[in-house]
N, C-alpha and C positions, 0 to 999 in steps of 0.2 A: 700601190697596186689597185689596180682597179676590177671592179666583180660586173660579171653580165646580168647576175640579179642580185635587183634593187628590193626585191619584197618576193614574199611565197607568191603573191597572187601571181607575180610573171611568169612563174614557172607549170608545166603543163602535164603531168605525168600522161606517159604512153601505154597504151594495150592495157593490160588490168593490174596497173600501177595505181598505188594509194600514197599519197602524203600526207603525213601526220606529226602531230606538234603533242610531243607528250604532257602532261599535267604537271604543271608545277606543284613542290611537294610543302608542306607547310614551313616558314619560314621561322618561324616562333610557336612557344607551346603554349596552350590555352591557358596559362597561366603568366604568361610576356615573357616569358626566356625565349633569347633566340640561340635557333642551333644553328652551327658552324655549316657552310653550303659542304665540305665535304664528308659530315654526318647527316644528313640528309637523303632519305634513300630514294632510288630513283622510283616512279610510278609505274605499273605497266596501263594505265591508260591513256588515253590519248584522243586529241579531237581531231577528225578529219576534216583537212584544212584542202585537196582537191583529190579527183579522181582522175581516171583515166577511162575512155568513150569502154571498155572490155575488151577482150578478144575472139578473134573468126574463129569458129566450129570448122574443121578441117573438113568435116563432111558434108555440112548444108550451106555452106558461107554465110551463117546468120553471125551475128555480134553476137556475143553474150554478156551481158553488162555485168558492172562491177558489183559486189552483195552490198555494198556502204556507198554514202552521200556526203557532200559538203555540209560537215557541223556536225554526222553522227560522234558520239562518244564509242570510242571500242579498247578492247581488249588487246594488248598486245603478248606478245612471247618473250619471255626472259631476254634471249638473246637473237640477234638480229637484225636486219634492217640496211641500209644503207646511211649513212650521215648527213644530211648535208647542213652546211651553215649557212643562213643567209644574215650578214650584217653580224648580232650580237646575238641572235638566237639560232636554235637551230632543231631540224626535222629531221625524220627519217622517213626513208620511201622503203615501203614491201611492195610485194603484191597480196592480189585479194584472197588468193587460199591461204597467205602467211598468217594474215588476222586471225585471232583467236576467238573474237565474237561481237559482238556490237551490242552495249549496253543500253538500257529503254529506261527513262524515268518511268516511276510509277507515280 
């Protein structure tokens, strides 16, 4: 079987769509035990891997852009999202109100 994409960058989300590739969770404990991948609990953050241009203001047909960028770290929501796999990994697409916040190193 063959896939129409070959990598995240192909793909393009629409209107104020975000795709994002959650954070891998520790593989081992800071002392080398490793834990089993299905003890390992899922993260909710996540790097924004692309965006979508926003969406049109029904009332002044301006854009309005998306609140996140390619590479922000954000916040995700327990549950949700859309799945998708590309290859051996995989993302999930919201939109930009689903995001929960976008984290800023200090």
């Amino acid at each position: 079987m063959s896939s129409l994409l070959k990598s995240a960058n192909a793909l393009k989300p629409l209107f104020d769509r975000v795709l994002v590739q959650r954070l891998k969770p520790a593989a081992k404990t800071a002392t080398g035990i490793y834990i089993p991948e299905k003890n390992q609990e899922k993260l909710n953050q996540a790097t924004v891997v692309a965006v979508g241009p926003g969406i049109t203001n029904t009332t002044t047909g301006q854009i309005i852009p998306t609140s996140v960028k390619q590479g922000d770290k954000v916040l995700l929501p327990s549950f949700g999202g859309n799945p998708i796999k590309i290859g051996e990994e995989e993302y999930l697409l919201f939109t930009d109100k689903e995001i929960l916040a976008k984290i800023e190193d200090n």
